[in-house]
C-alpha positions as CSV (number, residue, x, y, z in Angstrom):
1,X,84.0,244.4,-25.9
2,X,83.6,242.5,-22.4
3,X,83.0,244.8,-19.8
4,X,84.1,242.3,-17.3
5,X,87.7,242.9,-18.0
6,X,87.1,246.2,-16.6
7,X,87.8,246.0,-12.6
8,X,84.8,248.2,-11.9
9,X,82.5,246.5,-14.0
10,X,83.7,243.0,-12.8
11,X,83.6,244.0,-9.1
12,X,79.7,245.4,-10.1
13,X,78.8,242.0,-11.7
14,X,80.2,240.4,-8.3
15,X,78.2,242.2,-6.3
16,X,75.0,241.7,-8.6
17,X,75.6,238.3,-7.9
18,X,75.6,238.4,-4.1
19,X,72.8,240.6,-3.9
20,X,70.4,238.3,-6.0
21,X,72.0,234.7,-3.9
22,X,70.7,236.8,-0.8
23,X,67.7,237.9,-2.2
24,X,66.7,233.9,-3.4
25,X,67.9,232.7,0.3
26,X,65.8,235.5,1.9
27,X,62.7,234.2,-0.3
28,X,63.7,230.7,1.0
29,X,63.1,231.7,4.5
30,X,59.9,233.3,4.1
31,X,58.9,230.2,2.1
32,X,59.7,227.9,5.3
33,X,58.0,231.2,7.6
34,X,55.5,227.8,8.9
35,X,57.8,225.1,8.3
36,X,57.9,223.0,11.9
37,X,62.1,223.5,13.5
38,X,63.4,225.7,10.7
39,X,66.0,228.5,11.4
40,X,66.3,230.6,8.4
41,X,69.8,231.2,6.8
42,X,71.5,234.3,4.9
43,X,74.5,235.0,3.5
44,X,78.0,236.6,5.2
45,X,78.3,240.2,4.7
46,X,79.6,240.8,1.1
47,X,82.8,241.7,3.0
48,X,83.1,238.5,4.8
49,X,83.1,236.7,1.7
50,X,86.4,234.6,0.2
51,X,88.7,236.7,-1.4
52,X,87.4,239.8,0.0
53,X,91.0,241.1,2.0
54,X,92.7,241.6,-1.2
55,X,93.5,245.7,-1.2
56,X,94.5,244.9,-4.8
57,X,91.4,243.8,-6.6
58,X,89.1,246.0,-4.4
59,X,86.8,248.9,-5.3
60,X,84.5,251.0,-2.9
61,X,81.3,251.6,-3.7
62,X,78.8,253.3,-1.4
63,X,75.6,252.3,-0.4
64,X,72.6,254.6,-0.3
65,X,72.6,257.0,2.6
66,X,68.9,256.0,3.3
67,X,70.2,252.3,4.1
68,X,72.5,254.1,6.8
69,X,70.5,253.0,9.5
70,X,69.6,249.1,8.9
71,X,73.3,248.5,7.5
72,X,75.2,250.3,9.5
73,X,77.8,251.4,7.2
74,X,78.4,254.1,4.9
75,X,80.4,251.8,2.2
76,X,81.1,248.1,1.5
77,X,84.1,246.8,-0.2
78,X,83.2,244.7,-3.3
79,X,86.6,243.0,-4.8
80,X,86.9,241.0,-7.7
81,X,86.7,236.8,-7.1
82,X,88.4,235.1,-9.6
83,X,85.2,232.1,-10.3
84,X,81.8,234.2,-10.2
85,X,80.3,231.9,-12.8
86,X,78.1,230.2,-10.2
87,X,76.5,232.5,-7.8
88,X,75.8,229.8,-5.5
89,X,78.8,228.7,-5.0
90,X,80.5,231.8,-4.7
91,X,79.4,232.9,-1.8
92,X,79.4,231.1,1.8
93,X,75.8,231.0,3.4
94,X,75.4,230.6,7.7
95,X,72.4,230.3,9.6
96,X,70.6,233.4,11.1
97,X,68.1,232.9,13.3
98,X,66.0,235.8,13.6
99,X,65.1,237.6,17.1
100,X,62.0,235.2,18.3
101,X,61.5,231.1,18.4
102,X,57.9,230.3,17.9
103,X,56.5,226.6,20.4
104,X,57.1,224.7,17.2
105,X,61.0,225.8,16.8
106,X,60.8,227.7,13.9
107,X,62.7,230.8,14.3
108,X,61.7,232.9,10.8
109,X,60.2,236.2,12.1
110,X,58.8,237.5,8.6
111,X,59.3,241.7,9.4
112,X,63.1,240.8,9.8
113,X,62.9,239.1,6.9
114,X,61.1,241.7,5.0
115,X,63.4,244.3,6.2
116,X,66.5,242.1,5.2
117,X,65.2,241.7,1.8
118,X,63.9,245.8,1.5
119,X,67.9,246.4,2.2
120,X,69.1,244.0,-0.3
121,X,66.8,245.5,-2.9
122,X,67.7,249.2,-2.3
123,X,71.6,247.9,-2.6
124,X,70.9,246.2,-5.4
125,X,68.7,249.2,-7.1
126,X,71.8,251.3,-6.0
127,X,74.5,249.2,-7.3
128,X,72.1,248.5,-11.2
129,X,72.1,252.6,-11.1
130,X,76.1,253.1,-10.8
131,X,76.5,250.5,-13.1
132,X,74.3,252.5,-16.0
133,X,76.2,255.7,-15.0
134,X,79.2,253.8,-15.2
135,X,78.4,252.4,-18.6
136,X,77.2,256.1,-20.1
137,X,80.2,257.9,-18.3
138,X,82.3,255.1,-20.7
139,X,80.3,255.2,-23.6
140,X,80.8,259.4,-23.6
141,X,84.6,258.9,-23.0
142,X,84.7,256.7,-26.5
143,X,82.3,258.7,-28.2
144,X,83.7,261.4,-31.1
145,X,84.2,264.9,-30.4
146,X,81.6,266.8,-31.9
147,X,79.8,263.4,-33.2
């Protein structure tokens, strides 16, 4: 059984995907925290990604309340691309310079970037637990009466 043809499941996987490309991007930046001119990047929001405005392959999902505050939002939209093989190349990065420019150009403030990734990792911890519940809610729905 492939749990990608389920819409939920596929929109979960997409969303996996996004959150681990930001999370390497993130680690980029604070790699490059030294690096002489160097303006860190991340990616668009999930829901600024291609593909995203289609009502028809969408699914809500809602982000942990605790994340209120540095996201701004109480859901996201995840929909369903049709090419997630590739993480990379799924999703279209931009540069973000962060708040402050240090004499040597670089522009990586490392507590932004430590917040950035501490948001990406509860949203991905958030999105791994519905995808579990998910999977048990499915496994009890073909599961035997009385077995």
């Amino acid at each position: 059984m492939d749990l990608t043809g389920i819409p939920l499941f596929a929109a979960l996987k997409h969303k996996l995907g996004y959150l681990s490309e930001r999370e390497k991007m993130i680690s980029q930046n604070v790699a490059n925290a030294s690096t002489p001119g160097f303006t860190p990047t991340d990616l668009k929001p999930f829901s600024d990604q291609p593909g995203m405005n289609s009502k028809s392959n969408a699914v809500m999902l809602a982000q942990p309340k605790g994340d209120a505050g540095i996201s701004g939002g109480g859901a996201s939209m995840i929909a369903i691309a049709g090419n997630t093989e590739d993480p990379s190349k799924a999703f279209v990065s931009e540069a973000a310079p962060d708040s402050e420019t240090t004499l040597n150009g670089n522009q990586v403030v490392l507590e932004e970037q430590m917040l950035k990734m501490n948001q990406a990792r509860s949203e991905y911890d958030a999105a791994i637990g519905f995808y579990q519940k998910s999977l048990s809610m499915l496994q009890l729905a073909i599961k035997k009466p009385g077995g």
